[in-house]
N, C-alpha and C positions, 0 to 999 in steps of 0.2 A: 348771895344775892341781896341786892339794900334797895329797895322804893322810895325814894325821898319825894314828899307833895307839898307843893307850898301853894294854900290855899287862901284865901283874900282874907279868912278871921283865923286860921292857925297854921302848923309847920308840923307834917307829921312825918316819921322816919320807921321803915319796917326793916327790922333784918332777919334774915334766912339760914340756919347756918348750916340746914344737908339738904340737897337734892333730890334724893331717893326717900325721903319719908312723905308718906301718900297725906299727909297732913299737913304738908309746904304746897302742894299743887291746888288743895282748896282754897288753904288762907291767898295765895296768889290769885286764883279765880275770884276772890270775896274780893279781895282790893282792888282788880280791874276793874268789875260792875260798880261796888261803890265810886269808881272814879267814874264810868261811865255814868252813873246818873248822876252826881253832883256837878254844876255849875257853878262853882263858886274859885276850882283847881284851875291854878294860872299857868305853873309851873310845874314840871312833872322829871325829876330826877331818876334814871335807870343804871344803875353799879354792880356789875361782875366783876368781882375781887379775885374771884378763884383763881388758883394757878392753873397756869396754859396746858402743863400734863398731867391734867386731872384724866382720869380713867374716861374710856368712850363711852359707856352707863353713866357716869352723870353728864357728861355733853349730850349726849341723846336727854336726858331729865332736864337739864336747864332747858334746851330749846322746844321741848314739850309744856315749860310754865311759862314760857315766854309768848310760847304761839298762845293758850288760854290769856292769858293776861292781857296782851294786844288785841285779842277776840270780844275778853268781854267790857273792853275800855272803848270799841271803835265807836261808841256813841257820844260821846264828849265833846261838845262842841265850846267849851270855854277854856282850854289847854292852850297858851299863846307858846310858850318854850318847851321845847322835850332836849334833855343833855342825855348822852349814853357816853358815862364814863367808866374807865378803866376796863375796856371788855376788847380781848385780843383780836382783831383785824378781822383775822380768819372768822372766826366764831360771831363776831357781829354780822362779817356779811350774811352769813346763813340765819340769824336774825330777825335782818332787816325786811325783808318781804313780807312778813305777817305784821309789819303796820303798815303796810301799804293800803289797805283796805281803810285807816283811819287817817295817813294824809293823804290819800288818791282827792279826792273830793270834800277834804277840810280848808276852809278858807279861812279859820280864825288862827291854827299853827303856824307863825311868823318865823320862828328862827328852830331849826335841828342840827344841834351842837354833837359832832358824833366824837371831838377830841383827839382826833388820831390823825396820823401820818396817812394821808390817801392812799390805798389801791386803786389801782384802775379799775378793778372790780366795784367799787361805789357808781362810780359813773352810769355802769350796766343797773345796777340796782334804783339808785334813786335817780336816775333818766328819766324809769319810765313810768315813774311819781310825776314828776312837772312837767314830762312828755308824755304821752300814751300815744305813738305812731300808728297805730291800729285801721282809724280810719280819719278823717279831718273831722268829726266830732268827737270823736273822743279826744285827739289834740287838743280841739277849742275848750271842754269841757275836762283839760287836767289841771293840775294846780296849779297857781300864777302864783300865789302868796306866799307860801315857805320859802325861806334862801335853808342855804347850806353853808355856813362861812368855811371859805377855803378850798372852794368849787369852782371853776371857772365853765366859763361856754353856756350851755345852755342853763345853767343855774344862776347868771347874771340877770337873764331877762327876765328873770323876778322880784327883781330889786326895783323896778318900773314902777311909778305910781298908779300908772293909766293899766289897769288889769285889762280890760277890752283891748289894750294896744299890743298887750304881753301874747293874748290869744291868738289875733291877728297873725301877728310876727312867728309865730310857732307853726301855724296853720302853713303861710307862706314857705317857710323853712324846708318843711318836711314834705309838702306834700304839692307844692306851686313851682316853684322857682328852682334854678338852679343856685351854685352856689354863689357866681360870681353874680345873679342877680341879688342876692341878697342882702352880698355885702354893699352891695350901691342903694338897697332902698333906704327909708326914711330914719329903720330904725335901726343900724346896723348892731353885730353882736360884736364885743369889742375882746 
């Protein structure tokens, strides 16, 4: 596992190199909180190099410092790019949910680079990041401003400058209109 941070006065790179030693899971806890207090982290690099048939003890261990790490990072509000490179499909999507709590309601995270050939399983996963169908405030109130490059459908309607419009438009979407009215109103999804 490798944290790369690139911060507005330095460039710093942590690497990992077992899973199962109970002294990776704090230095990963110390790094997310530092990231979570500091404001200065623009950039936030996340790399799983491990091979795909690594034992199910350390898949279970990775995705135990991952959920710490996301947990104690979710207060960061100066992270504009998050990239998740080299981390197998599979294993990213089960991942991805534990920072849902830090883009569900981040408006300053601009782009999430996940570097992979899409599953249709992303969809289901970070949908319901820039959607929350739940109730039409939680719609109006999901995130308008992250894209997802190489997302299409409802991850385009983040690319809108007008965030109020973006809200709007989702609210309609999901909880107003049918679908051929939608694609006739003002904003259509292309």
């Amino acid at each position: 596992m490798k944290i790369t941070i690139k911060d507005r006065f330095c460039y710093l790179s942590f690497e990992f190199l077992s899973y199962s030693d109970p002294d990776t899971e704090v230095e990963v806890a110390f790094i997310g909180r530092r990231i979570g207090t500091k404001t200065t982290v623009t950039e936030l690099v996340l790399e799983d190099s491990t091979p795909v048939r690594s034992c199910s003890l350390s898949f279970e261990a990775r995705k135990s410092q991952w959920n710490l790490f996301a947990e104690e990072m979710a207060g960061n509000r100066s992270i504009e790019i998050i990239r998740f490179h080299s981390f197998h499909s599979q294993y990213l999507l089960t991942i991805l949910p534990y920072f849902r709590k830090f883009l569900t309601n981040n408006p300053i995270v601009k782009v999430v680079d996940l570097e992979q050939s899409f599953a249709y399983g992303f969809h289901n996963v970070l949908g319901s990041i820039v959607c929350d169908k739940s109730s039409m405030a939680a719609t109006y109130n999901s995130n308008h401003t992250t894209t997802f490059p190489g997302l299409m459908g409802i991850f385009r309607l983040n690319r809108h400058r007008n965030k109020k419009l973006v809200a709007r438009k989702k609210v309609l979407m999901h909880h107003l209109l049918t679908e051929e009215q939608c694609k006739k109103s003002l904003f259509p999804v292309k």
